[in-house]
PAKEKOL-78557 format. One record per residue (C-alpha): x, y, z; residue number from 1; chain. Coordinates in Angstrom, 2 decimals. Example, Ala and Ser with C-alpha at 12.3 -4.5 7.8 and 13.67 -1.06 7.14 Angstrom:
<lumbas>
+---------+---------+---------+-----+---+
|      c1 |      c2 |      c3 |   k | c |
+---------+---------+---------+-----+---+
|   12.30 |   -4.50 |    7.80 |   1 | A |
|   13.67 |   -1.06 |    7.14 |   2 | A |
+---------+---------+---------+-----+---+
</lumbas>
This chain:
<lumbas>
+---------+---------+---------+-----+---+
|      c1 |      c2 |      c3 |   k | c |
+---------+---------+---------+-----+---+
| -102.57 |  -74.26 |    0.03 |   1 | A |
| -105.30 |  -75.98 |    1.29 |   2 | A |
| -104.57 |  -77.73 |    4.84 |   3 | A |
| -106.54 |  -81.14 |    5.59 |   4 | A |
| -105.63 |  -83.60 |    8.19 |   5 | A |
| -108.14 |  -86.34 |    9.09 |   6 | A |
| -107.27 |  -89.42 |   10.97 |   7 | A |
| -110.09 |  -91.92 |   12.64 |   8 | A |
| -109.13 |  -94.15 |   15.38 |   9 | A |
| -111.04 |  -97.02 |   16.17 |  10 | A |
| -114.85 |  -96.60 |   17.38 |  11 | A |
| -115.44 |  -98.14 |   20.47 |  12 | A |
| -119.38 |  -97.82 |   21.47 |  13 | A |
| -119.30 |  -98.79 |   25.02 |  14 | A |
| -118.13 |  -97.00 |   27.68 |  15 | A |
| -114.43 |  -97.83 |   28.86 |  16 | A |
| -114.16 |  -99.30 |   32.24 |  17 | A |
| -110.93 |  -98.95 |   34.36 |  18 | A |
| -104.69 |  -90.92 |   61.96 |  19 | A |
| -101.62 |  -90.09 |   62.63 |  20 | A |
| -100.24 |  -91.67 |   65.26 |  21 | A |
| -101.35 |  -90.08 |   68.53 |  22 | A |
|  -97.94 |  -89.64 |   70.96 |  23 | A |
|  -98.47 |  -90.82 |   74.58 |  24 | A |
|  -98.01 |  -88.28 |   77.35 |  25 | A |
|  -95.02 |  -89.15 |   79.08 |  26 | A |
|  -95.24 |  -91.68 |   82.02 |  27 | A |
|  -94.87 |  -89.07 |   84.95 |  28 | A |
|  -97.17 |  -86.45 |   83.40 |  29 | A |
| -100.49 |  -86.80 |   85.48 |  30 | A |
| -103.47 |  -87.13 |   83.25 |  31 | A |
| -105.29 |  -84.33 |   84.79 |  32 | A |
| -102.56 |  -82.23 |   82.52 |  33 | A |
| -102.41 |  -83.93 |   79.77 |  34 | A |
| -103.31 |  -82.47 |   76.35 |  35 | A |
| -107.06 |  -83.40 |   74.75 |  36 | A |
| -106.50 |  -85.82 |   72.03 |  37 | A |
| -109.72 |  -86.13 |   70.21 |  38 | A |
| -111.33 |  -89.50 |   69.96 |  39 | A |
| -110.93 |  -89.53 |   66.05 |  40 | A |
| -108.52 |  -87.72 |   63.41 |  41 | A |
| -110.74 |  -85.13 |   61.75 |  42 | A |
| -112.15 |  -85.72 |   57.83 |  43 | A |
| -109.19 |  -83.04 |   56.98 |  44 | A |
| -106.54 |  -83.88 |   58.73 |  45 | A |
| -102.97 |  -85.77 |   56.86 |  46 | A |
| -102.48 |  -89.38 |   56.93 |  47 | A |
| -100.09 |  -91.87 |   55.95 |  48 | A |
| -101.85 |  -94.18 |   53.23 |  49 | A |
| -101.21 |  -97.60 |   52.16 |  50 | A |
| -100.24 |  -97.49 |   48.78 |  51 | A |
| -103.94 |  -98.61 |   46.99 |  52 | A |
| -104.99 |  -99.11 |   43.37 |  53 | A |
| -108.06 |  -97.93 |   44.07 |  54 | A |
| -107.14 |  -94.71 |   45.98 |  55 | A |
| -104.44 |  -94.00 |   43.19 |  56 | A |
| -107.33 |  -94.26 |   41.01 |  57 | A |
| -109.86 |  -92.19 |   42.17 |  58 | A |
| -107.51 |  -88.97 |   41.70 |  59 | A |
| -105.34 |  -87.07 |   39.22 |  60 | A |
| -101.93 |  -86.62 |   40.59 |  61 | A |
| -100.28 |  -83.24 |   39.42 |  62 | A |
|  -96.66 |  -82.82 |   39.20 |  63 | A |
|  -96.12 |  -80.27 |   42.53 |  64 | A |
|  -92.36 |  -80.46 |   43.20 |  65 | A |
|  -89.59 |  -82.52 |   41.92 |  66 | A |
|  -86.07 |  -81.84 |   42.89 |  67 | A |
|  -82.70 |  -84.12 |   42.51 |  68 | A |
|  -80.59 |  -86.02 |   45.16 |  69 | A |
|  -78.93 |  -82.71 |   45.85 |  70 | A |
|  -82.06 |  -81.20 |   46.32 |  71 | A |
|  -82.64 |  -78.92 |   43.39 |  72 | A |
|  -85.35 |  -78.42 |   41.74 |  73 | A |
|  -85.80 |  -80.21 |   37.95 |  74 | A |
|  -86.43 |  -77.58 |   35.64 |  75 | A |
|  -86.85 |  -80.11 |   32.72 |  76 | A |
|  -90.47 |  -81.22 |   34.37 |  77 | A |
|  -91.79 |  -78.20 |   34.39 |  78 | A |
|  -91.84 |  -76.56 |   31.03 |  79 | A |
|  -95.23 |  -75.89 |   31.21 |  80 | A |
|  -96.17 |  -73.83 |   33.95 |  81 | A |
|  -99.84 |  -74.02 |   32.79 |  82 | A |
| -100.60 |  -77.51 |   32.23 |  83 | A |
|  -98.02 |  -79.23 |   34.88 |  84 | A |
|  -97.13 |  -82.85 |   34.09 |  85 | A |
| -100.11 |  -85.48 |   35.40 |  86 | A |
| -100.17 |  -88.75 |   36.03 |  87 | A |
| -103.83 |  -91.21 |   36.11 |  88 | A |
| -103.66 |  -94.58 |   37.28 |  89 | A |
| -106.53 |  -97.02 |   35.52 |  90 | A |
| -106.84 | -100.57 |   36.62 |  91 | A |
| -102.83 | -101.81 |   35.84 |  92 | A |
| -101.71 |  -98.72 |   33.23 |  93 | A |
| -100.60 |  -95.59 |   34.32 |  94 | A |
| -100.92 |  -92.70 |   31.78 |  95 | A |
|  -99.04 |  -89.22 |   31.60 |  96 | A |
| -100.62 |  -86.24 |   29.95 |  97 | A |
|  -99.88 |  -82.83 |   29.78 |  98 | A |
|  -96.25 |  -83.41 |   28.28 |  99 | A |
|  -95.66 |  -83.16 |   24.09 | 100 | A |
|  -97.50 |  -86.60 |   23.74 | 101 | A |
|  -99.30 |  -89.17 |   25.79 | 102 | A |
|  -97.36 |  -91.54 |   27.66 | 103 | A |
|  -98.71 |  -95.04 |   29.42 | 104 | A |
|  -97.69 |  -98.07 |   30.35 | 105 | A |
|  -97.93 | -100.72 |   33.13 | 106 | A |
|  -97.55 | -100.51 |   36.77 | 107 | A |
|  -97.54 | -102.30 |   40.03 | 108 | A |
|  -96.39 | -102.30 |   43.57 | 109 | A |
|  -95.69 | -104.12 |   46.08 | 110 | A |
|  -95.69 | -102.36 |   49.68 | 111 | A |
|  -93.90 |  -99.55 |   49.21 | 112 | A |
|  -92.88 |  -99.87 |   46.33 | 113 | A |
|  -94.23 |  -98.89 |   42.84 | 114 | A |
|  -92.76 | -100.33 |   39.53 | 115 | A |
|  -93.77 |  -98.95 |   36.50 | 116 | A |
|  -92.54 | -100.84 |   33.23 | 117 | A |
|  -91.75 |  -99.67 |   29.74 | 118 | A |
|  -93.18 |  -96.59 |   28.63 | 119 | A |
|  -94.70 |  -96.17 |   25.33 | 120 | A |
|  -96.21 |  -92.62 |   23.55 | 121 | A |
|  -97.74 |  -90.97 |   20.52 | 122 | A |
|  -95.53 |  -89.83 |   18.28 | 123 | A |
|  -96.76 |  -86.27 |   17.62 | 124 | A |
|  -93.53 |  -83.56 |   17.12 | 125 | A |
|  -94.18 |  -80.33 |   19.32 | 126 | A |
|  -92.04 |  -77.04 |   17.84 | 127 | A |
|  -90.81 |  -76.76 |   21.35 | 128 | A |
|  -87.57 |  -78.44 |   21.97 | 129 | A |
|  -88.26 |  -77.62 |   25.75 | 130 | A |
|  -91.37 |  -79.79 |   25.08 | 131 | A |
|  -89.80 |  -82.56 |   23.26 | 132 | A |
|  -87.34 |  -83.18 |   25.67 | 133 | A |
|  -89.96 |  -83.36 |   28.28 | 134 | A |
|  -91.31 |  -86.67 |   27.16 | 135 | A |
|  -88.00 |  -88.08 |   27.79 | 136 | A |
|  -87.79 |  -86.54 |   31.20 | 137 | A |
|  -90.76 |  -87.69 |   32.47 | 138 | A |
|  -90.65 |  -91.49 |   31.49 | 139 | A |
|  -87.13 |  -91.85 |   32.61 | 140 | A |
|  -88.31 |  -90.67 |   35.67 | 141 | A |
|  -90.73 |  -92.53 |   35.90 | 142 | A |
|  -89.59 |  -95.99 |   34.85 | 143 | A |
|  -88.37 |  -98.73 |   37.21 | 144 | A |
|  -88.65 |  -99.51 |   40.44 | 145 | A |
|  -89.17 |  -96.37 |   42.79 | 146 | A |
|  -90.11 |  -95.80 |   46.45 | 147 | A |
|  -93.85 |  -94.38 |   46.47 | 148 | A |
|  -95.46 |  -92.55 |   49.78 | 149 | A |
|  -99.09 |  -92.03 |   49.62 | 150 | A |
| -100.40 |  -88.72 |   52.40 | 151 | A |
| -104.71 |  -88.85 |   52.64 | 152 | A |
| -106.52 |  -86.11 |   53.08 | 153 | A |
| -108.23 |  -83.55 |   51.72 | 154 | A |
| -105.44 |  -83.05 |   49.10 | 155 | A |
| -103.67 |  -86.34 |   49.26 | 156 | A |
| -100.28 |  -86.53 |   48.38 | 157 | A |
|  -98.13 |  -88.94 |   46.27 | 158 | A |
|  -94.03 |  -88.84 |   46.65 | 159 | A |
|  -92.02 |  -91.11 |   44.56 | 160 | A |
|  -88.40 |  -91.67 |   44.97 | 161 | A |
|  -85.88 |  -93.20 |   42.60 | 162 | A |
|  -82.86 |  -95.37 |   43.55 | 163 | A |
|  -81.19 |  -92.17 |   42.50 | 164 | A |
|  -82.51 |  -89.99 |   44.78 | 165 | A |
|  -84.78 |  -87.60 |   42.88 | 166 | A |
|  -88.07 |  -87.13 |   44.74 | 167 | A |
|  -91.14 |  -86.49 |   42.64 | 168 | A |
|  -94.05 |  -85.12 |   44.58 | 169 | A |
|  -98.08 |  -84.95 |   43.35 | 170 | A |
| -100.71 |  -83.40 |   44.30 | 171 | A |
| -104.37 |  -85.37 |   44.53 | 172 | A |
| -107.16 |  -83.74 |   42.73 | 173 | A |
| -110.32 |  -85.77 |   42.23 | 174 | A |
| -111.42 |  -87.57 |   39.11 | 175 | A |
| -114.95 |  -86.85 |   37.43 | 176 | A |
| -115.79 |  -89.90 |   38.59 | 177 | A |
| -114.88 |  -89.27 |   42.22 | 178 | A |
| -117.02 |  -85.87 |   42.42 | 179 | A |
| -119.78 |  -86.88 |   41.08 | 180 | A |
| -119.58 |  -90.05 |   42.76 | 181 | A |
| -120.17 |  -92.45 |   39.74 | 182 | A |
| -119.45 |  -93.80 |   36.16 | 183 | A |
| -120.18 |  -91.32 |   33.58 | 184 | A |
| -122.00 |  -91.46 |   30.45 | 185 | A |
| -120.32 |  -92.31 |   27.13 | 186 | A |
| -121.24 |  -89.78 |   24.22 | 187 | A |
| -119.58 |  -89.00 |   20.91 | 188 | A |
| -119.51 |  -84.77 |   20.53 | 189 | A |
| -118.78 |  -83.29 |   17.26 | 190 | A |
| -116.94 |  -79.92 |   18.20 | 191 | A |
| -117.19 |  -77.31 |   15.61 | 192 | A |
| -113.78 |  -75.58 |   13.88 | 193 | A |
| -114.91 |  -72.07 |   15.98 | 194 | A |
| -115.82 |  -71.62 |   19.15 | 195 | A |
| -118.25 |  -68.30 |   19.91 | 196 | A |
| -119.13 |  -65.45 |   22.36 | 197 | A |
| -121.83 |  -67.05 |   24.78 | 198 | A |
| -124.28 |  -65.96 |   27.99 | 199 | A |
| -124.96 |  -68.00 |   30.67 | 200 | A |
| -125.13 |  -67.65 |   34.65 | 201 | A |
| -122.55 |  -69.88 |   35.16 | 202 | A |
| -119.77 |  -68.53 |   32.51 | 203 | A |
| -120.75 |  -64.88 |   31.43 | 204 | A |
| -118.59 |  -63.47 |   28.81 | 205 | A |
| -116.33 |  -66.26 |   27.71 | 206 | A |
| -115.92 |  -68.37 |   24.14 | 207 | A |
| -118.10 |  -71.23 |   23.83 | 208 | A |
| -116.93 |  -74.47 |   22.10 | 209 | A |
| -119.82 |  -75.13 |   19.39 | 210 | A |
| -120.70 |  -78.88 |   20.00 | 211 | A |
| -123.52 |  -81.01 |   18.67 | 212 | A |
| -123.70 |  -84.90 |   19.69 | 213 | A |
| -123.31 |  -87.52 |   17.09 | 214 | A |
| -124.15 |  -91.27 |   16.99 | 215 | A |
| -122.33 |  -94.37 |   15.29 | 216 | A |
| -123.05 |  -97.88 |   14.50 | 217 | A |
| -121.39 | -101.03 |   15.57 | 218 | A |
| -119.31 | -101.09 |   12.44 | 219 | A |
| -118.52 |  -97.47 |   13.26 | 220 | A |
| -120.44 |  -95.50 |   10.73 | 221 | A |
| -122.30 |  -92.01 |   11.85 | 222 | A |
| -126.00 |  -92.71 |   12.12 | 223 | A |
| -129.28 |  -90.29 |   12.12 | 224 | A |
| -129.44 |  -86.65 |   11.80 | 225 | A |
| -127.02 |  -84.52 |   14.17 | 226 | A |
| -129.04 |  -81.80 |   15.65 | 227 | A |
| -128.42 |  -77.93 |   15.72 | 228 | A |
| -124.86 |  -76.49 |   16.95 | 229 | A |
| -125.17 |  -75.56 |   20.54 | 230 | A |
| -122.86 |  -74.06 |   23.17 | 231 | A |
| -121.10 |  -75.41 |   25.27 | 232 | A |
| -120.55 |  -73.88 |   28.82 | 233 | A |
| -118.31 |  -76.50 |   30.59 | 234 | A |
| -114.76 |  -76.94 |   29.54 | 235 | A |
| -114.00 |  -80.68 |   28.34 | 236 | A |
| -111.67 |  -81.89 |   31.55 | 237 | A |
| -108.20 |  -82.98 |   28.92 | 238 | A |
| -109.48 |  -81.53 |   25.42 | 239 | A |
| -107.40 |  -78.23 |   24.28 | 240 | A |
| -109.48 |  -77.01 |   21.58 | 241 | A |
| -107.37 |  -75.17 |   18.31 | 242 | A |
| -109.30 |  -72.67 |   16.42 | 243 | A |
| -110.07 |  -73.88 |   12.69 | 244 | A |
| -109.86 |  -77.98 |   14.06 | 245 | A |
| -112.97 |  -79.68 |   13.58 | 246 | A |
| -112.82 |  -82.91 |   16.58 | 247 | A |
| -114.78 |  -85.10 |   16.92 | 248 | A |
| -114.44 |  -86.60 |   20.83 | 249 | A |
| -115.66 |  -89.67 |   22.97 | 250 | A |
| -116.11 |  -88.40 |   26.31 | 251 | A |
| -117.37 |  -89.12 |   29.57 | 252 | A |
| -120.43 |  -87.08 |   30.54 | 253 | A |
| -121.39 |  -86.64 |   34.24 | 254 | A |
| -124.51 |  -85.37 |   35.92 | 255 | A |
| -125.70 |  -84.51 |   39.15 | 256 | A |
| -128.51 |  -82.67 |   40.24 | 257 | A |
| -126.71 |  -82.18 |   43.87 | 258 | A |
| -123.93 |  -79.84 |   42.08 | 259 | A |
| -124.17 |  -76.04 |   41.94 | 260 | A |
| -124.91 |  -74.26 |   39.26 | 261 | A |
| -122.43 |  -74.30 |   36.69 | 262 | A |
| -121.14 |  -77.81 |   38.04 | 263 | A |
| -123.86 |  -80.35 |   37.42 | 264 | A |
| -122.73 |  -81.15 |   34.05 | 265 | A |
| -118.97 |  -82.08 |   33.53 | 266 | A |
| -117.33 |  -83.79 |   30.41 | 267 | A |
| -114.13 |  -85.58 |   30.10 | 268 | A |
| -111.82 |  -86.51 |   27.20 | 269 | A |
| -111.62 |  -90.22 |   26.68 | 270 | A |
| -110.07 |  -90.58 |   22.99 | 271 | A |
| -110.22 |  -87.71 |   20.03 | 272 | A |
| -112.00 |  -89.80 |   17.25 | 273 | A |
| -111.60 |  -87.75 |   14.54 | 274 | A |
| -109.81 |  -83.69 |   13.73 | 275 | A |
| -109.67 |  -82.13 |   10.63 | 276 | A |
| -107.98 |  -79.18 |    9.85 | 277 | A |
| -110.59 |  -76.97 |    7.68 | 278 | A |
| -109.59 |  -74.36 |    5.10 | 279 | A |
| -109.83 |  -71.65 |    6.76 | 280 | A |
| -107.65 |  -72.22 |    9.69 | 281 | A |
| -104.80 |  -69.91 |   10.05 | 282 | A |
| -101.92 |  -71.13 |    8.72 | 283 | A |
|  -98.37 |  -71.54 |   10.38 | 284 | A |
+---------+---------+---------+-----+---+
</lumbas>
């Protein structure tokens, strides 16, 4: 039996837009003896944060630890040892991937404290069970009023802590738009059912996504010509490609001349516009 799922969301053209403290030497210790304290706290060195929109936003906080009031660990967030659970704050939503469906809603705070409203997600089934129930773990979690800790540094650190006592602690890794120190391009990519064997310096023997970039119109019909296939090197920062799934994606393309090899060129998922299923997929 022929397999064919399409579904198009709506089109939209433009790009989206969203020290520690030093301790005194005692009194009576005389300050030919006392320790050198240096005159500021190095680039890499820890430091308590003020809780900031902007700081939230310029990172991807991934799920690290989370353990109950009696301090043991919450096997039910961490079902997938690959792909822990993430959060991204953008503007006043916060989102959460890397569970069985996407999961957002609004946030604020206020000091210390970080409320995040009702949660709402796709509704795609995952055969998992494990995975299923994870959707419900996280946004119960995550829902309602919790105490939130923000470390800086090189890896900052996020800890939130419910009224119930479970502590939930994330690790800071910079956005695309952090590293490359700027908004990205918006680009519609077409990504072919199959990906291939490819060459290149910067990802030698590997499978290639097949991509070729697309254009629409404001009423959200393709326009022009799409030219050749061609591989793709990079991996597309939230896309999980499915052999015999034709996507097509709106990402976020970044460039920088300044990168390494292999690193000037990085794509990110915004929205999945279109996926089809294609004949010849395996089926389940």
């Amino acid at each position: 039996m022929k397999r064919f799922a399409t579904f198009t969301l709506a089109l939209t053209l433009a790009a989206c837009t969203r020290s520690p403290q030093e301790t005194p030497a005692p009194a009576s210790a005389p300050p030919a003896e006392a320790p050198a304290t240096p005159s500021a706290v190095p680039a890499t060195a820890s430091t308590t944060a003020a809780l900031d929109a902007a700081m939230l936003g310029r990172y991807h906080w991934t799920l690290d630890r989370a353990v109950d009031a009696r301090g043991q660990r919450i096997e039910a967030l961490f079902v997938r040892a690959d792909a822990p659970v993430q959060l991204d704050f953008r503007d006043d939503r916060i989102g959460v991937s890397n569970a069985c469906n996407r999961i957002g809603g609004r946030y604020s705070f206020e000091g210390d404290v970080l409320t995040v409203g009702d949660l709402a997600s796709t509704q795609m089934a995952c055969s998992d069970p494990r995975l299923m129930a994870l959707d419900q773990a996280v946004s119960q979690r995550l829902q309602g009023r919790q105490t939130a800790a923000l470390t800086g540094g090189d890896t900052p650190v996020l800890t939130l802590t419910s009224s119930g006592g479970d502590v939930l602690t994330f690790r800071g890794e910079p956005t695309a738009e952090t590293r490359f120190g700027g908004p990205g391009e918006t680009v519609f990519l077409e990504i072919a059912p199959h990906s291939k064997p490819c060459t290149h310096p910067a990802a030698p023997n590997r499978q290639c996504l097949q991509v070729r970039e697309v254009k629409f119109d404001e009423q959200g019909l393709r326009t022009g010509t799409p030219p050749e296939w061609q591989p793709l090197y990079q991996d597309i920062d939230g896309f999980k490609h499915v052999e015999g799934t034709r996507n097509v994606v709106r990402v976020k393309r970044f460039v920088s001349g300044n990168k390494p090899e292999g690193e000037q060129v990085a794509y990110v998922l915004d929205m999945v516009v279109e996926s089809e299923v294609t004949k010849d997929s395996p089926r389940s």
